[in-house]
C-alpha positions in Angstrom: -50.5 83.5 -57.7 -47.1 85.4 -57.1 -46.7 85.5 -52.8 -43.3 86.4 -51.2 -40.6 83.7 -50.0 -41.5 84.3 -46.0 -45.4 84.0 -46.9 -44.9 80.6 -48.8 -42.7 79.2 -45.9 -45.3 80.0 -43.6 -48.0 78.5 -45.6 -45.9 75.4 -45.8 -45.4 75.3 -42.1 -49.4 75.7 -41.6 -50.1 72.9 -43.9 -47.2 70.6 -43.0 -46.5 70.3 -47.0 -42.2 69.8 -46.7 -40.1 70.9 -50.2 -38.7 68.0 -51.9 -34.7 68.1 -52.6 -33.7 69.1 -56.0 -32.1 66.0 -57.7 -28.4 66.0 -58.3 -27.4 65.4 -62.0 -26.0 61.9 -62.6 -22.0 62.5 -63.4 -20.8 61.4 -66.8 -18.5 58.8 -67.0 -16.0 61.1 -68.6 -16.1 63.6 -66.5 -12.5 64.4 -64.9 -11.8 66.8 -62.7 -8.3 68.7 -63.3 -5.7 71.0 -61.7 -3.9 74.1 -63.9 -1.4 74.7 -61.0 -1.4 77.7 -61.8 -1.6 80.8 -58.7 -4.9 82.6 -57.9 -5.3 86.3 -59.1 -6.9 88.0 -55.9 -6.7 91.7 -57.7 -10.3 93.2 -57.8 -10.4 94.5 -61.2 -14.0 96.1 -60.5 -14.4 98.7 -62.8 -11.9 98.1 -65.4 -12.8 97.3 -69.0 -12.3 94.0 -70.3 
């Protein structure tokens, strides 16, 4: 059965039922964060092709 987000909240508070955290993913051992040092474009380019 398909019921708003505001109606399943409130049948959650009725009942007392709480929504369990998602789990975070387990990093990989090779994963490395890195820096390109390089400066961030701020132009909006809404609109444009490409």
């Amino acid at each position: 059965m398909w019921v708003s987000a505001d109606d399943r909240a409130l049948w959650q508070e009725l009942i007392g039922e709480k929504t369990p955290l998602p789990m975070a993913p387990a990093e990989d051992e090779d994963d490395v964060i890195t820096f390109a040092e390089q400066e961030i474009d701020r132009t909006c380019r809404a609109g444009e092709e490409g």
